[in-house]
N, C-alpha and C positions, 0 to 999 in steps of 0.2 A: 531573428535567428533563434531556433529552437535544436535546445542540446536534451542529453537525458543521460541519466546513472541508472542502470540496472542494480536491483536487491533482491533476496531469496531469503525463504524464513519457511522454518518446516512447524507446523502447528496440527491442533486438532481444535472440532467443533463439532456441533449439529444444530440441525435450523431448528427453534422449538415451536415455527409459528405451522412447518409446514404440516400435513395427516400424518399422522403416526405407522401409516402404510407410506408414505414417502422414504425412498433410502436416504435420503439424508435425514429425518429424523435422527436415527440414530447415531453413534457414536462415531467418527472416523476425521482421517485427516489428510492431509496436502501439500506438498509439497509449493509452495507459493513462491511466484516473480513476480515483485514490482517494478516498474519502471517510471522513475521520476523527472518531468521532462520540468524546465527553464526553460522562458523566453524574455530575450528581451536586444538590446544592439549589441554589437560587439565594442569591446574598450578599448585602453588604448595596447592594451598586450594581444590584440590580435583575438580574442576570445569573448564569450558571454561569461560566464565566472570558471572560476576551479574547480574544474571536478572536485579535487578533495576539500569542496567547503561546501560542495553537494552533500557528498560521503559526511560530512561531519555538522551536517543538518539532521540528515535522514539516518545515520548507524544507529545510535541510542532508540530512535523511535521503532525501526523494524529489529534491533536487536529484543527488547521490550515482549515483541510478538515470539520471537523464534521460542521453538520447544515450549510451548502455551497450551492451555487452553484456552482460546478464543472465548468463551463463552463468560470466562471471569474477569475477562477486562471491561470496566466499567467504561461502558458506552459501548460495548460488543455483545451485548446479551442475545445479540440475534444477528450473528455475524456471517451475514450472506456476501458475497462478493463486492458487492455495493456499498452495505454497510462500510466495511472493512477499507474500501479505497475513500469512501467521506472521512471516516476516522485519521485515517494518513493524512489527508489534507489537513484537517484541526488541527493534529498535532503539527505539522510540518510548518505550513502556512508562516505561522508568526517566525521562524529562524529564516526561511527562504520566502523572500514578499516578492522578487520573480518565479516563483511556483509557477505554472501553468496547467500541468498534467499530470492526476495519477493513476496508471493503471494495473489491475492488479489481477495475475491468470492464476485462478486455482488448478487448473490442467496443461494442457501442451496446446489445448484448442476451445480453452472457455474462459471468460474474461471479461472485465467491462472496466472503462475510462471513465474517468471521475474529472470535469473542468471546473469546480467550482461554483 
């Protein structure tokens, strides 16, 4: 069974690897969702874990990012979608070891899933 907790975290960045005619170059930022999915059976309360031991894996670490700049957290020096959902996983990983999924949309229609 696979569950998930949605997060949001308002940040800025810019890509430094991409051409300096690339719009992301420059400076801007994003309104970010992650969605953190768990799998694993269900126990004996009828459940895979508690939401709030999701929430209390993942807060600290997407609170961390909120109102940021991306680019000064060490290990985000080039904090492209991708980057940014591997990052989650490191951090998260060792608190939740049923981790499965992290996905992470910088728009309403751009995104990409990180399994490890």
């Amino acid at each position: 069974m696979i569950i998930y907790k949605d997060f949001t975290f308002e940040a800025a960045h810019n890509l430094p690897l991409v051409p300096v005619t690339h719009k992301c170059s420059k400076l801007h930022g994003h309104s970010f969702k992650v969605r953190v999915s768990v799998e694993d059976e269900l126990n004996d309360l009828g459940w895979v874990i508690d939401y709030a031991d999701i929430k209390s894996a993942c807060g600290p670490v997407i609170e961390a990012l909120d109102h940021s700049y991306l680019n000064e957290v060490p290990g985000l020096e080039n904090p492209t979608s991708e980057n940014i959902a591997i990052w989650l996983w490191d951090e998260v990983k060792p608190k939740l070891a049923i981790l499965s999924e992290i996905e992470v949309k910088e728009t309403c229609n751009t995104g990409c899933v990180y399994r490890g």
